[in-house]
Every structure is written in structure tokens, then in C-alpha cells.
C-alpha positions as CSV (number, residue, x, y, z in Angstrom):
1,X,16.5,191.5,50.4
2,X,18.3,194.9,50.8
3,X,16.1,197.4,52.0
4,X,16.4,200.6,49.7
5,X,16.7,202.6,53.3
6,X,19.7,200.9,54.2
7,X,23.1,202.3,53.3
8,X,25.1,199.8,52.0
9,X,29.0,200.7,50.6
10,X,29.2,199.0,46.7
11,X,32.6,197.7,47.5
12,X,31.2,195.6,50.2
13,X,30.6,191.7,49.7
14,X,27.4,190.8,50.1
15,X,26.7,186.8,49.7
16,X,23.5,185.6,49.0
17,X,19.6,185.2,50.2
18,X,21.3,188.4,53.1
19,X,18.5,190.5,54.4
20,X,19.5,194.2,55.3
21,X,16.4,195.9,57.3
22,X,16.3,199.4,56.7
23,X,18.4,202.1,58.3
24,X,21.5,199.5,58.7
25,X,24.8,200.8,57.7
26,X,27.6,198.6,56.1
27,X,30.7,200.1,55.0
28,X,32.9,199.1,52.2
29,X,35.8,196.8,53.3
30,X,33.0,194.4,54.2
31,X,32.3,190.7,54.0
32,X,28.7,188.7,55.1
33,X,27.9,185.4,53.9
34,X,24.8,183.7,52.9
35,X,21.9,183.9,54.6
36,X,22.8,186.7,57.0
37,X,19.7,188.8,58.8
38,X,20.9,192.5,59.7
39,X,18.5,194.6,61.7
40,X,17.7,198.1,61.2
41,X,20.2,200.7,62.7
42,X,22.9,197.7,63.2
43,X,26.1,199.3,62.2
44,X,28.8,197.0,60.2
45,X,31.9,198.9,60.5
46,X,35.3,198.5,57.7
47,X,37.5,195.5,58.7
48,X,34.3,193.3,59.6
49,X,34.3,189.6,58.1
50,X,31.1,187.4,59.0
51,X,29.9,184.4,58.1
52,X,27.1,182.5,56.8
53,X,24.0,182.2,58.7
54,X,24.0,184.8,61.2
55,X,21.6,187.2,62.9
56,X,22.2,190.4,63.5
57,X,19.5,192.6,65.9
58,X,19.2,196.6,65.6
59,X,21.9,199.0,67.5
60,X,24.7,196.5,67.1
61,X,28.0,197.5,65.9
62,X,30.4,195.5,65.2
63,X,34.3,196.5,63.5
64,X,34.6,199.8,65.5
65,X,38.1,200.6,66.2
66,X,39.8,199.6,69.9
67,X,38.8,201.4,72.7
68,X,42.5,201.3,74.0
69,X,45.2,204.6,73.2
70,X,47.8,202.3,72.0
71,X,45.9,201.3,68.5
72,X,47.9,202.8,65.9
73,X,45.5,202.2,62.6
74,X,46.7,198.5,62.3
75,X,45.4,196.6,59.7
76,X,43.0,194.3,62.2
77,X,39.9,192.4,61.6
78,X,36.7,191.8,63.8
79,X,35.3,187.9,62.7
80,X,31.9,186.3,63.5
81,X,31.7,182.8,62.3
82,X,28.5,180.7,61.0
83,X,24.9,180.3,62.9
84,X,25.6,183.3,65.5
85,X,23.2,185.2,66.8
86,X,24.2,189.1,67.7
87,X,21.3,190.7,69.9
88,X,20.5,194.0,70.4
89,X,23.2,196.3,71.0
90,X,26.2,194.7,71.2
91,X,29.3,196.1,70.8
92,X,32.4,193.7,68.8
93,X,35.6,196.0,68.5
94,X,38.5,195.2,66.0
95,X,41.8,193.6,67.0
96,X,45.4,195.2,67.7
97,X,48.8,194.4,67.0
98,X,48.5,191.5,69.7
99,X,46.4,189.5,68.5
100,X,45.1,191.1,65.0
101,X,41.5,190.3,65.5
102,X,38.9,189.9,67.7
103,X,37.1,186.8,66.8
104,X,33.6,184.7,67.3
105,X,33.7,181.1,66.3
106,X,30.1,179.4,65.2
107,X,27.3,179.0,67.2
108,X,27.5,181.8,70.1
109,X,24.6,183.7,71.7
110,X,25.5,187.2,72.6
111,X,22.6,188.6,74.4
112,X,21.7,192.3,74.5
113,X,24.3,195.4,75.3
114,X,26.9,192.4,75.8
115,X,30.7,194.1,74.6
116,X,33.6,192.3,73.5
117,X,36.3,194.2,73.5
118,X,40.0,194.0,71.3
119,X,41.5,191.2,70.8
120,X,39.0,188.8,72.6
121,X,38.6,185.4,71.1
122,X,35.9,183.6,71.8
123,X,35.7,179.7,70.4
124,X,32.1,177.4,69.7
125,X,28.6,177.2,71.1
126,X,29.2,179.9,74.0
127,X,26.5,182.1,75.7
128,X,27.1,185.5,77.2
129,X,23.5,187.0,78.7
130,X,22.8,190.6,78.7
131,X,25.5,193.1,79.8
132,X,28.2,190.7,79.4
133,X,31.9,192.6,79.5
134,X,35.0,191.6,77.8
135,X,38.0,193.4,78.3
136,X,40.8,193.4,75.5
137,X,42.8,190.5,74.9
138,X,40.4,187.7,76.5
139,X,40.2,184.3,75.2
140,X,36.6,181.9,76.1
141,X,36.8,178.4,75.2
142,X,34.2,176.5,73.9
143,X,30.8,175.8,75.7
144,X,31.2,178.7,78.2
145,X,28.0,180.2,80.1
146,X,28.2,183.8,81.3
147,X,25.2,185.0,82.6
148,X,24.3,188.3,83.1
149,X,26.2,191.4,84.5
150,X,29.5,190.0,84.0
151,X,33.3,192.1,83.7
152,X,35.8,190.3,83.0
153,X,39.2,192.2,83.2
154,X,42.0,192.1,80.4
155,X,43.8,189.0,79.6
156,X,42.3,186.6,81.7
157,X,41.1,182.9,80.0
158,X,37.6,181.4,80.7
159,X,37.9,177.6,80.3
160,X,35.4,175.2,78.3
161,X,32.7,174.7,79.4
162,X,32.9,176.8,82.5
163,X,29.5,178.4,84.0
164,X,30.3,181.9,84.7
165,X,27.4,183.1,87.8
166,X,25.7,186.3,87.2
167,X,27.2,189.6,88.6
168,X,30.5,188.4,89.2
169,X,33.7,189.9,88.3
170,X,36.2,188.1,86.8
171,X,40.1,188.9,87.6
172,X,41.4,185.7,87.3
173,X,41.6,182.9,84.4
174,X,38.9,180.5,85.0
175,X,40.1,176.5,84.7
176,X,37.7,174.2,82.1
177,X,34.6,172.4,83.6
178,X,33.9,174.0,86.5
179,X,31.0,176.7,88.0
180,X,32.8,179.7,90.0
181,X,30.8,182.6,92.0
182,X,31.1,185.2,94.9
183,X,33.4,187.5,95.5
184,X,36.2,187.6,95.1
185,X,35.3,185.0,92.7
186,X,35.5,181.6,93.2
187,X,34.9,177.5,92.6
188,X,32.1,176.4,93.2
189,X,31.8,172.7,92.0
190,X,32.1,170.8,88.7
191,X,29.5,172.2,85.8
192,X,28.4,168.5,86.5
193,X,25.0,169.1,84.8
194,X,26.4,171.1,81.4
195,X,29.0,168.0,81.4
196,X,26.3,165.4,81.3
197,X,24.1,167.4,78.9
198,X,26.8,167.6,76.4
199,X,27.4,163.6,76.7
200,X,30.2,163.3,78.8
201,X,30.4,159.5,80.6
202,X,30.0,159.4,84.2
203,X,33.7,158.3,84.9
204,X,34.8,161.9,82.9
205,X,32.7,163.8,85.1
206,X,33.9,161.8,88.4
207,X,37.8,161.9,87.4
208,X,37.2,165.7,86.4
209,X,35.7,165.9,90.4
210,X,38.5,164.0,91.4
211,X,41.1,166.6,90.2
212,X,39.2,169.4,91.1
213,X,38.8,168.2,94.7
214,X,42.7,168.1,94.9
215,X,42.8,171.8,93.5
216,X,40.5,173.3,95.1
217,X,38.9,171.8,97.6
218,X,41.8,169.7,100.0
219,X,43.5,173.5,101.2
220,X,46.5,173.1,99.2
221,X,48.5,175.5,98.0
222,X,48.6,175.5,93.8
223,X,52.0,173.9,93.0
224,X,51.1,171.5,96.0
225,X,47.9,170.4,94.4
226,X,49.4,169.9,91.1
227,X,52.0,167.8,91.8
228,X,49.4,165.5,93.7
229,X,47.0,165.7,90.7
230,X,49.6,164.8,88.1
231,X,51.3,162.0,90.4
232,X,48.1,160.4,92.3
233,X,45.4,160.5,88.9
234,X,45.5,158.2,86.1
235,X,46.9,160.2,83.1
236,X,43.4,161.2,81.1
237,X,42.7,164.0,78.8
238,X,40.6,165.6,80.7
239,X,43.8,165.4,83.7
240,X,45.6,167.3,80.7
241,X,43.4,169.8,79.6
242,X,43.1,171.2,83.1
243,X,47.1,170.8,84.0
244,X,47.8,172.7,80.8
245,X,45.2,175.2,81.1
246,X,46.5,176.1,84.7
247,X,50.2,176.1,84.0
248,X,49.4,178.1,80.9
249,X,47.7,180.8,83.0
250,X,50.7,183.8,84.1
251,X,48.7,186.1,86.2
252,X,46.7,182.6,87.8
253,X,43.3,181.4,88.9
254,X,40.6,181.9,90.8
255,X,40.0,180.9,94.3
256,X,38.9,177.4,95.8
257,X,36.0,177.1,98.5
């Protein structure tokens, strides 16, 4: 049901069974799938493309144009996958030439006044609570937890299934599977219980343990402490996965204890 109070553009594509509560605003280069819920006063900007199944909750906008003075009118997107849920608020701005797009995979929770900024790209089943941050150019991997009051600065990678503590500030990339807090930021210990939860085997958790003990734990320096990971550990995925995310990472990682 469109609500004859909303303003809806007739060039945009609507699928089917969408509500549109009244006072919402869609403009015209505009796709939403099936299913979709869009509150009143949510704002769905040109350049937006969002899936099936999603809820959107009054004051959001989402498809606004960077907030950086190097976007030059590119032809960038802003893409929300299926089954997320968009609260109150929120802010979801278009890509740049870096990356094109800023883009949501399925399943997120984005809780109320949380902004993603250009060029972040956030993958599957993630929660960010209330005033969540995102600089530009930010990539979250899948099963990520940020709770409340969170910045994260530019181009710095949150690992799956990393638990992000409340209030912290984020100015390093943050390796998969682990819990980081304080400040300056740092490890904390294996996300053991968001691990097990999600069906990972007791030897995954301990060998991810294992590796993290080396890294962060033993007072080694970085290179030090992945040499001794990658020569002293049986090879595993999960031993990949973290040596690859870490190498990957230019500007580094956050702090051990």
C-alpha cells in the first residue's frame, strides 16, 4: 500500500506487496523490491537500489550524495540487500569513484541515528546499535557486532565476526574473531561465545585462541608473531583467514593486551 501522502517519483520501481507510510519521499532513479516497509518521512534519495524484504523506520535517508569535497557527480550507487532492517534515522550515503557504491548485504540491523558513510561495505547478518559511525571507504565482514557510540575512522576493516565494545573508537583494522575495547583500542580475547553460537567446533575456537595468543598476547612484535603463527600452527582456514586479513591491512591493527 502506497499512501496517497507519500511522494513517490513515477519513474521509480516499485516491486510488489511495498508499503510506503505517508509523508516518505522516493525519488525517481529508484529501485525496492518486494515486500519492502518504508516509514513516514524516510527519505529514498536517486541512485538508491534495495532489495526485497526490508524495513525501513521514519527519518532515514538513504542515496544522499558523499559528504567528502572530492565527489564530482559520479554515477554511484547506495545498495541494501534482502531482510535488513534500517531504524530510525539513519543515514546511508552513495559511493565515489573508489569504490562506486556503498553497500549493505542481507540480514543487517542498523539501529537508530547509525551513519554509514561513502564507500563503506558492509557484508551479512551484522549489527551496528544506535549512533554507530562509519567513515568513507570502510569494509565490515560478516557477523560483526558494534555496539553503541562507535567511530570508526576512514579505511580501516572490521573482521568477521568481530565484537566491537561500546564507545570505542576505532583507528585501526580490526582482525576476524576477536572482541577489542579501551582506549586506544584493543584485543580483548576470542568472541569465544558468538563463535560457538554460530556453530563453530571446539577445536576452531581453541586453534583460533591459539593464534591469537601468539599475536597478541606473547609481547611480540607483529612480523615476529606471524612468522611463529604460520611456522608453529597446523595450516587451517581459520590460520588463513586471519594471516591474510592482517597482511592485507596497510595502515595495521589494533593493539594486544
Amino acid at each position: 500500500m502506497i499512501s496517497n501522502l507519500a511522494y513517490v517519483h513515477p519513474k521509480a520501481k516499485i516491486g510488489n506487496n511495498v508499503t510506503i507510510e505517508p509523508f516518505a519521499m522516493i525519488y525517481g532513479d529508484v529501485e525496492i523490491g518486494d515486500n519492502c516497509w518504508i516509514g513516514s518521512n524516510a527519505v529514498i534519495m536517486d541512485k538508491s537500489r534495495i532489495g526485497k524484504n526490508n524495513k525501513i523506520f521514519p527519518g532515514a535517508v538513504i542515496g544522499a550524495i558523499p559528504q567528502d569535497l572530492k565527489f564530482k557527480g559520479e554515477d554511484s550507487l547506495a545498495e541494501i540487500g534482502d531482510n535488513n532492517t534500517i531504524r530510525e534515522f539513519v543515514t546511508i550515503n552513495r559511493g565515489t569513484a573508489d569504490r562506486m557504491t556503498t553497500k549493505i548485504g542481507n540480514n543487517c540491523l542498523l539501529m537508530a541515528y547509525t551513519h554509514l558513510g561513502h564507500d563503506c561495505i558492509l557484508g551479512n547478518n551484522i549489527i551496528i546499535a544506535n549512533n554507530g559511525n562509519l567513515a568513507g571507504h570502510i569494509t565490515v565482514e560478516d557477523f560483526v557486532i558494534i555496539e553503541g557510540i562507535v567511530a570508526a575512522q576512514q579505511f580501516v576493516n572490521i573482521g568477521a565476526h568481530s565484537f566491537v565494545a561500546g564507545a570505542s573508537l576505532v583507528r585501526k583494522s580490526i582482525p576476524p574473531f576477536i572482541r577489542v575495547a579501551r582506549e586506544p583500542l584493543q584485543f580483548i580475547g576470542v568472541n569465544t561465545v558468538g563463535l560457538a553460537r554460530r556453530g563453530y567446533s571446539k577445536e576452531f575456537i581453541k586453534n583460533v585462541e591459539d593464534i591469537y595468543r601468539i599475536i597478541f598476547v606473547r609481547g611480540h612484535n607483529l612480523s615476529n608473531a606471524l612468522e611463529i603463527v604460520d611456522t608453529e600452527i597446523p595450516d587451517s582456514e581459520e590460520k588463513k583467514l586471519i594471516l591474510d586479513f592482517i597482511r592485507n591491512q596497510k595502515d595495521g591493527i589494533i593493539k594486544g593486551i
